[in-house]
C-alpha positions as YAML, in Angstrom:
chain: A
units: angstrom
residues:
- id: 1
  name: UNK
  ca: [51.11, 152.38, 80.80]
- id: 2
  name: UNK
  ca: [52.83, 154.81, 78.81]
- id: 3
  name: UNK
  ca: [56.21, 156.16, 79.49]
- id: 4
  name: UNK
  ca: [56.49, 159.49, 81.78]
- id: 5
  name: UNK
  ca: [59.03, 161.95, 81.87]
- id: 6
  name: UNK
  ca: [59.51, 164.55, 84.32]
- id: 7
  name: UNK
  ca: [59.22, 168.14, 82.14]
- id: 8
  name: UNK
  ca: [59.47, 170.66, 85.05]
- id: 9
  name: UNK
  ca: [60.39, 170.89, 88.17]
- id: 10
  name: UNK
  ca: [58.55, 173.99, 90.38]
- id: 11
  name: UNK
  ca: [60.63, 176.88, 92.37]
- id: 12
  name: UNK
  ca: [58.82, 179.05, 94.67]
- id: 13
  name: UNK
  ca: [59.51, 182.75, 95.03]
- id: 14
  name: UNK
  ca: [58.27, 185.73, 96.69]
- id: 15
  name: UNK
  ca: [58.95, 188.08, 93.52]
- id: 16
  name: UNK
  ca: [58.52, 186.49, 90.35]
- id: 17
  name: UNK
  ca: [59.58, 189.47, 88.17]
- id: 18
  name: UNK
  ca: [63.24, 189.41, 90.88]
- id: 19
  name: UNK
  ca: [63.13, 186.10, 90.07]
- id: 20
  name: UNK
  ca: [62.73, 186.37, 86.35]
- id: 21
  name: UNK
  ca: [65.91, 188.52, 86.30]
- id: 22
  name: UNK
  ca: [67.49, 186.79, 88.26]
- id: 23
  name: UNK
  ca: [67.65, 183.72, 86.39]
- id: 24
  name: UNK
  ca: [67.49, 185.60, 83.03]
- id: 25
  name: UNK
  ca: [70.15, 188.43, 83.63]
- id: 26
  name: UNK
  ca: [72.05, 187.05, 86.12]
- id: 27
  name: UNK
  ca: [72.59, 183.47, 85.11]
- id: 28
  name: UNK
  ca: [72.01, 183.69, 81.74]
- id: 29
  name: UNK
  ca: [69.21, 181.78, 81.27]
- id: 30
  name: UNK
  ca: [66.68, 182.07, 78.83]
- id: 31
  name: UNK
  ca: [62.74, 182.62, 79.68]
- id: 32
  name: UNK
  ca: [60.04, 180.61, 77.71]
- id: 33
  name: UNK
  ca: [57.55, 183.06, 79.30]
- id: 34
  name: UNK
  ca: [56.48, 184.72, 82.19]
- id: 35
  name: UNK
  ca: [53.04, 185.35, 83.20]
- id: 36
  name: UNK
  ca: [52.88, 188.12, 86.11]
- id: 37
  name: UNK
  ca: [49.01, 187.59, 86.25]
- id: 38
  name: UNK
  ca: [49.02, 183.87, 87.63]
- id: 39
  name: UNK
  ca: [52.37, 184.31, 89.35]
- id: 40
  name: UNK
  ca: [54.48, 181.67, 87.20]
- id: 41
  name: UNK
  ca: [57.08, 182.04, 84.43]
- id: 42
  name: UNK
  ca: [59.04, 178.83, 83.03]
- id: 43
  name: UNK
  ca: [62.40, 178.71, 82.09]
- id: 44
  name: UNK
  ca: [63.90, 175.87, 79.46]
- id: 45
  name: UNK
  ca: [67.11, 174.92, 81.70]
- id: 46
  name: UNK
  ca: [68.52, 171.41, 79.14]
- id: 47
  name: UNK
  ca: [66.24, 168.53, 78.98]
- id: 48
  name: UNK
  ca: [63.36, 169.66, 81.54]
- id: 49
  name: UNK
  ca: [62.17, 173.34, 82.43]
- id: 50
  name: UNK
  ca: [61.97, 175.22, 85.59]
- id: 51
  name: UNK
  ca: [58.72, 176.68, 86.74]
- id: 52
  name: UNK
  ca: [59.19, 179.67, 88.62]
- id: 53
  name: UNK
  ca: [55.88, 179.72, 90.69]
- id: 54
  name: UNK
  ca: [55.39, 182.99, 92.92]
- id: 55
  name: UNK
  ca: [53.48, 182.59, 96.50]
- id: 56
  name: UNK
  ca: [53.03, 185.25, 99.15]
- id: 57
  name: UNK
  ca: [55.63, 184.90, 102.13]
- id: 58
  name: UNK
  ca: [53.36, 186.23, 104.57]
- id: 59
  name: UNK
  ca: [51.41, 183.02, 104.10]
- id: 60
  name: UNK
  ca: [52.14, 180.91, 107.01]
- id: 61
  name: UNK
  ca: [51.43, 177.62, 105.08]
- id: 62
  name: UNK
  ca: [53.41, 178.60, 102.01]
- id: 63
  name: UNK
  ca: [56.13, 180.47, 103.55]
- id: 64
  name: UNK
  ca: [57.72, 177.29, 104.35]
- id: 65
  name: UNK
  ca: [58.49, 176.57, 100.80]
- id: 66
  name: UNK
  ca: [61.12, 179.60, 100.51]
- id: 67
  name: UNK
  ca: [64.81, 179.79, 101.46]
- id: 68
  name: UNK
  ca: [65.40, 175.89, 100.90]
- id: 69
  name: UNK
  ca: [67.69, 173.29, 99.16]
- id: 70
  name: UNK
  ca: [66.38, 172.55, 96.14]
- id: 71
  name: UNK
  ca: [67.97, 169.54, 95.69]
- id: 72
  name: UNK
  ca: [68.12, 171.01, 91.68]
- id: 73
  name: UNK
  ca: [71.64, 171.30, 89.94]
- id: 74
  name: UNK
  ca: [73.14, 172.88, 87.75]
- id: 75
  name: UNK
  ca: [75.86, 171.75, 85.37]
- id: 76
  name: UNK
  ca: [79.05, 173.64, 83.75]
- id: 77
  name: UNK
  ca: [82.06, 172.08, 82.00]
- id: 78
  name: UNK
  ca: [84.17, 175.07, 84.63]
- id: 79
  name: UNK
  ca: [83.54, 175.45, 87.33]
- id: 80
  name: UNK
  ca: [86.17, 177.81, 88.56]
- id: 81
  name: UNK
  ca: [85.27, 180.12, 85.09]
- id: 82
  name: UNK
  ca: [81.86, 179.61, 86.26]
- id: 83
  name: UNK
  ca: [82.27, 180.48, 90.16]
- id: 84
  name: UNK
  ca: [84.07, 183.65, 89.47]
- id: 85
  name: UNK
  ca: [81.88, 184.48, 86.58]
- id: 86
  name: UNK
  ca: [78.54, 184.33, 88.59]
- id: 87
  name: UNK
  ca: [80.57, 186.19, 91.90]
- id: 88
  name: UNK
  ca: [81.21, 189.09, 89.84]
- id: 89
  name: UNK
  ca: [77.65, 189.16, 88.91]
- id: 90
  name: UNK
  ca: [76.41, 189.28, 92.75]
- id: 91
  name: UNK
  ca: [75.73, 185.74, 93.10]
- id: 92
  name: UNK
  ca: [75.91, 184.81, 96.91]
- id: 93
  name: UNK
  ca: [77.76, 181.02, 97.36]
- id: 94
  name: UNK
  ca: [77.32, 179.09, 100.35]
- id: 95
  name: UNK
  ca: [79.50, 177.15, 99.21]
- id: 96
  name: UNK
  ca: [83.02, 177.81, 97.57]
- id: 97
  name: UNK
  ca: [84.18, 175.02, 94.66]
- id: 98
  name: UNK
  ca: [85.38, 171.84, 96.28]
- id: 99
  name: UNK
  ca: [86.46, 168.28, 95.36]
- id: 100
  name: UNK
  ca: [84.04, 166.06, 97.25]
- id: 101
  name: UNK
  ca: [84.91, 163.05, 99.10]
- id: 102
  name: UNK
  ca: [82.86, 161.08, 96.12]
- id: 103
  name: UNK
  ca: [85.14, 162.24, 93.14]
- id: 104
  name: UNK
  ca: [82.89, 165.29, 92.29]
- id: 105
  name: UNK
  ca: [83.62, 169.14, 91.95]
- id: 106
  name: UNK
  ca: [80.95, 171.24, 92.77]
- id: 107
  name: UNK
  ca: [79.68, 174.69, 94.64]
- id: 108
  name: UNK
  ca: [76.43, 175.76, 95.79]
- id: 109
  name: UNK
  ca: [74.88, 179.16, 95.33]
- id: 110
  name: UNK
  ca: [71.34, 180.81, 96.18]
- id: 111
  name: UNK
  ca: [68.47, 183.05, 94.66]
- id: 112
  name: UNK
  ca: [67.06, 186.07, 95.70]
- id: 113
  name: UNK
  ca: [64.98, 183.75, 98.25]
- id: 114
  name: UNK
  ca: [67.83, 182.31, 99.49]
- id: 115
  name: UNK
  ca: [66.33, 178.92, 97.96]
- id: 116
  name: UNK
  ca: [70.10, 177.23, 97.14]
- id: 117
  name: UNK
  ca: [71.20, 174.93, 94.19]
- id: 118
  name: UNK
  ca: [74.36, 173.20, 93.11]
- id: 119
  name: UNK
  ca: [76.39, 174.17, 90.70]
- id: 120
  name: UNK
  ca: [78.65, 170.88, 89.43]
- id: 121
  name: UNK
  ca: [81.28, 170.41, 86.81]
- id: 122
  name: UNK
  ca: [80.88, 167.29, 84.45]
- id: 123
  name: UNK
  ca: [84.02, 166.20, 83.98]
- id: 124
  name: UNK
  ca: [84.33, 163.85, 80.50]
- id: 125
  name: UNK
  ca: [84.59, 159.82, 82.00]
...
């Protein structure tokens, strides 16, 4: 069997163009492309991209899939630069930077859909 690799990792959102700018304009990201058509843009975000895949929220099946941890991280080497950086663009924290228990340094923050991520600083071993 050949080797597989994970390349993308899917986010669902109500709005993709909100989304789009919110990821592009307010975190700085860059967008490979969006396609309002089929509801999906892709973002290169370091070694894998992430799909930004738009569903209606007044789908009761789908709905489910909004306003969740994502379980998907992001990495800076400052956190604190980082924090207030992303604040003073409007982005809503749930959680403030804190030293973990486990030796880590992170904060977690949330989209438009209130879908929420981490935000960690990699400190050099």
């Amino acid at each position: 069997m050949e080797k597989l690799e994970i390349t993308y990792v899917n986010l669902y959102v109500s709005d993709l163009d909100r989304a789009v700018n919110f990821f592009a304009k307010t975190l700085g990201l860059e967008v490979q492309f969006s396609e309002p058509k089929f509801g999906y843009a892709s973002i290169p975000a370091g070694p894998i991209r992430l799909g930004l895949a738009q569903i209606d929220p007044r789908d009761e099946k789908l709905s489910g899939l909004l306003g969740r941890q994502t379980g998907i991280g992001f990495v800076t080497p400052d956190l604190v630069r980082a924090h207030a950086d992303l604040v003073a663009r409007g982005v809503r924290f749930t959680m403030q930077p804190e030293k973990m228990q486990w030796g880590g340094f992170m904060a977690m923050f949330e989209d438009p859909d209130h879908n929420t991520f981490y935000l960690d600083e990699i400190r050099p071993a």
